[in-house]
C-alpha positions as MATLAB code, in Angstrom:
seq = 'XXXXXXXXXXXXXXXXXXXXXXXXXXXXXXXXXXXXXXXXXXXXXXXXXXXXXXXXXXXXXXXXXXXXXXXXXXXXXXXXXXXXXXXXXXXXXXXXXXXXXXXXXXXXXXXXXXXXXXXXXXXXXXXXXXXXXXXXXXXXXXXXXXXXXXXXXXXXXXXXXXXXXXXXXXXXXXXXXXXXXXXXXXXXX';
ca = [
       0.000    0.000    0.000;
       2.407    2.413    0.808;
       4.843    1.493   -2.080;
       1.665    2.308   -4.331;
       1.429    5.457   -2.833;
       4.591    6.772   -3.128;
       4.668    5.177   -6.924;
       1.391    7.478   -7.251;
       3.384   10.417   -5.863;
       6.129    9.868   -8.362;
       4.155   10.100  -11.339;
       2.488   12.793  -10.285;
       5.641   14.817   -9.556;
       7.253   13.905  -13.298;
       3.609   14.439  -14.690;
       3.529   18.071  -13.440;
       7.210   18.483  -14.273;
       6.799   17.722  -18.089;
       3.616   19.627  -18.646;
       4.758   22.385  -17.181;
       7.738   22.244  -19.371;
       5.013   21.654  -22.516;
       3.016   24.268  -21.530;
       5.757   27.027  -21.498;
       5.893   26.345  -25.414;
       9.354   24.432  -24.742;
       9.569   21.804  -27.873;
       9.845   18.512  -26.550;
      12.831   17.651  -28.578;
      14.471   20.553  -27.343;
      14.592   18.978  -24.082;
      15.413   15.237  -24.708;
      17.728   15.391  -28.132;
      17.588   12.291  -29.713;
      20.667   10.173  -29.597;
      23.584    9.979  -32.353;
      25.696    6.747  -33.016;
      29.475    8.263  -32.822;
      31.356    7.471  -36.457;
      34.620    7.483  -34.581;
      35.229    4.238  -32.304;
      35.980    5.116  -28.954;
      39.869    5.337  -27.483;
      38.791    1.898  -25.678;
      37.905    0.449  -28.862;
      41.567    1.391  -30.514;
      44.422   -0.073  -30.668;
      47.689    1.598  -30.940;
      50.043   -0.102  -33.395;
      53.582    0.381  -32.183;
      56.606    0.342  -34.473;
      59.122   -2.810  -34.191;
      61.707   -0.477  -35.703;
      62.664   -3.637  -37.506;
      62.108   -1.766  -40.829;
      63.791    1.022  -42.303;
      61.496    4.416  -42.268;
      59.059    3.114  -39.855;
      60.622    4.497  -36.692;
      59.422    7.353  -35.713;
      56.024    6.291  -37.247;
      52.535    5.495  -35.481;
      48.881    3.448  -36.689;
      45.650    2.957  -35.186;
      43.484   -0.010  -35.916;
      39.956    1.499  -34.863;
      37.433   -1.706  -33.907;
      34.081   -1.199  -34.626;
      31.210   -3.767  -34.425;
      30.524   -5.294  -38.462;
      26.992   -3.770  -39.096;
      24.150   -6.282  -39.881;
      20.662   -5.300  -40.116;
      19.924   -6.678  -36.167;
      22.199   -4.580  -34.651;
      25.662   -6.666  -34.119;
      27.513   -9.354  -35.952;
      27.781  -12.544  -34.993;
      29.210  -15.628  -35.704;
      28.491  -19.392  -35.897;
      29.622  -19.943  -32.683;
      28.310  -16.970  -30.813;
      31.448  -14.900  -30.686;
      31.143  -11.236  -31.847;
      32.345  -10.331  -35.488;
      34.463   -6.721  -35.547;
      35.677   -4.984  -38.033;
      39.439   -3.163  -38.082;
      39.981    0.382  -39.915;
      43.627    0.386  -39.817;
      45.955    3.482  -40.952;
      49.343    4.090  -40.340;
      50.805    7.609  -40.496;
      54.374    8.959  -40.628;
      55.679    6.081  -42.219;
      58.962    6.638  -44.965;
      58.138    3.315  -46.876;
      60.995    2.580  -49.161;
      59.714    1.503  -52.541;
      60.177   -2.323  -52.184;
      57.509   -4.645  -50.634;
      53.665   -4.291  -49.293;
      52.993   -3.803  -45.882;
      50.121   -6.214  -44.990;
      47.528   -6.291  -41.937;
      47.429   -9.832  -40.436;
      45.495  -10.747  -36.682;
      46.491  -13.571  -34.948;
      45.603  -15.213  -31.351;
      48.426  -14.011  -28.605;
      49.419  -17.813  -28.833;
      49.958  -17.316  -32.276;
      48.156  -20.669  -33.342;
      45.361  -18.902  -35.701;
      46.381  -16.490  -38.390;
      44.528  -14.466  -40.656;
      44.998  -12.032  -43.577;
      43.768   -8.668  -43.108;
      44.693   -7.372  -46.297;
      47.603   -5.346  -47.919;
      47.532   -1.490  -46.712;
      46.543    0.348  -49.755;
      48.607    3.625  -51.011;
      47.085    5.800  -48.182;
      48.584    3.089  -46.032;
      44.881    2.175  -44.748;
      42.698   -1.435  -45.006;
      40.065   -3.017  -43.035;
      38.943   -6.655  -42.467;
      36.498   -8.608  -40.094;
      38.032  -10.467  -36.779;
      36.298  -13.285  -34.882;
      38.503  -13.494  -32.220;
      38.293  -11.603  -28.266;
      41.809  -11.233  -27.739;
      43.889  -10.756  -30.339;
      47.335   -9.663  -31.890;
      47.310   -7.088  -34.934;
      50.596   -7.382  -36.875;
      51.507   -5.309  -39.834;
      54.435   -7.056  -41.976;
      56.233   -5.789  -44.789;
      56.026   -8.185  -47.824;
      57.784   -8.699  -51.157;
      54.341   -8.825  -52.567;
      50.664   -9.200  -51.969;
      49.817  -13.134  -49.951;
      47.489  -15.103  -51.532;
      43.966  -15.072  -49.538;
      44.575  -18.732  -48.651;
      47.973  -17.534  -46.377;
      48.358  -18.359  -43.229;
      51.108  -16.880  -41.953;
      53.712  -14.033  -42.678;
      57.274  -14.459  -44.257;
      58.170  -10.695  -44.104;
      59.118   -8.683  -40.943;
      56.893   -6.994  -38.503;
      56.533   -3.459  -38.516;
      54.326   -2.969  -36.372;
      51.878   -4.952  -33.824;
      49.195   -4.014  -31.181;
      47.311   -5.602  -29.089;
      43.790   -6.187  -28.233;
      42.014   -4.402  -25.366;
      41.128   -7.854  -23.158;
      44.748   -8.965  -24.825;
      46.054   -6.559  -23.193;
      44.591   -8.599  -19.229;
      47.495  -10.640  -18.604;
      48.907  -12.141  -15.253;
      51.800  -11.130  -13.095;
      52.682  -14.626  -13.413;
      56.402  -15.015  -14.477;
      57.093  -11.733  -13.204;
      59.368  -11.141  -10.120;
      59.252   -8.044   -8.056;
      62.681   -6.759   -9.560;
      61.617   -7.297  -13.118;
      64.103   -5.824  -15.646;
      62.104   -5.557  -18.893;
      58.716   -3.705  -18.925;
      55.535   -4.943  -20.015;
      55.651   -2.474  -22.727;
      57.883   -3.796  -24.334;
      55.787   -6.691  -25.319;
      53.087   -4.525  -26.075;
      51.625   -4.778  -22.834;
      50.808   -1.628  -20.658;
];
């Protein structure tokens, strides 16, 4: 009875509130703006590709792989197995690419037993793909020329690599309390 009552009360109270808004001649989209789906991702949805420095001109450069959810018509990919479906936007910027070999966007798991072609990086040095995986490794490799779409693994060097955001959860297993290398180093943070 009492929970009625003060349910009663409640209306009331927003009731009065909105109509007296209303009657003022305040539009009512003026007051509750309808929502806008960002284009950008999020910063928790990218991933910073770091330089190996293992190739010449890509020192002092930096990427982005942006992960956004692969539009369907019900909202959010999935697939067979219930896992989520993303999709990468990757660009790199700053990069002095000499004119020999393709750099190409590969993900992999961090135990590095699934690998799967992204794509080659196009002239503006951008490319997307789809990823099934949660946690997961983007490498960028310099090639001799563009892999086959059957490939399943790199034979140029790594130029860059990121990490996943739940790749990035790891233990403090295997680490001692006088560590010498960061975690950064590994791509870790």
């Amino acid at each position: 009875m009492i929970r009625k009552r003060y349910l009663i009360i409640a209306l009331l109270f927003v009731g009065s509130a909105l109509s007296t808004e209303l009657k003022a001649g305040t539009d009512v989209w003026n007051i509750y703006p309808p929502l806008v789906c960002a284009e950008r991702g999020s910063e928790y949805y990218t991933i910073d590709l770091v330089t190996t420095k293992n190739v010449p001109g890509t020192g002092l450069a930096k990427g982005k792989a942006v992960m956004k959810f692969n539009p369907n018509p019900f909202g959010i990919s999935i697939t067979k197995d219930g896992s989520y479906q993303h999709r990468l936007d990757i660009k790199l910027n700053k990069v002095n690419k000499s004119q020999k070999g393709t750099f190409v966007a590969w993900v992999t798991t961090p135990s590095l037993d699934k690998v799967k072609l992204l794509g080659a990086l196009d002239k503006n040095l951008e490319t997307s793909g789809t990823v099934d995986w949660n946690k997961y490794i983007v490498v960028i490799t310099l090639e001799e020329g563009v892999p086959k779409s059957n490939s399943s693994m790199w034979s140029g060097p790594i130029a860059f690599r990121g990490l996943s955001r739940s790749g990035l959860m790891h233990t403090m297993a295997g680490h001692g309390p006088f560590a010498q290398e960061p975690c950064a180093k590994y791509g870790y943070y």
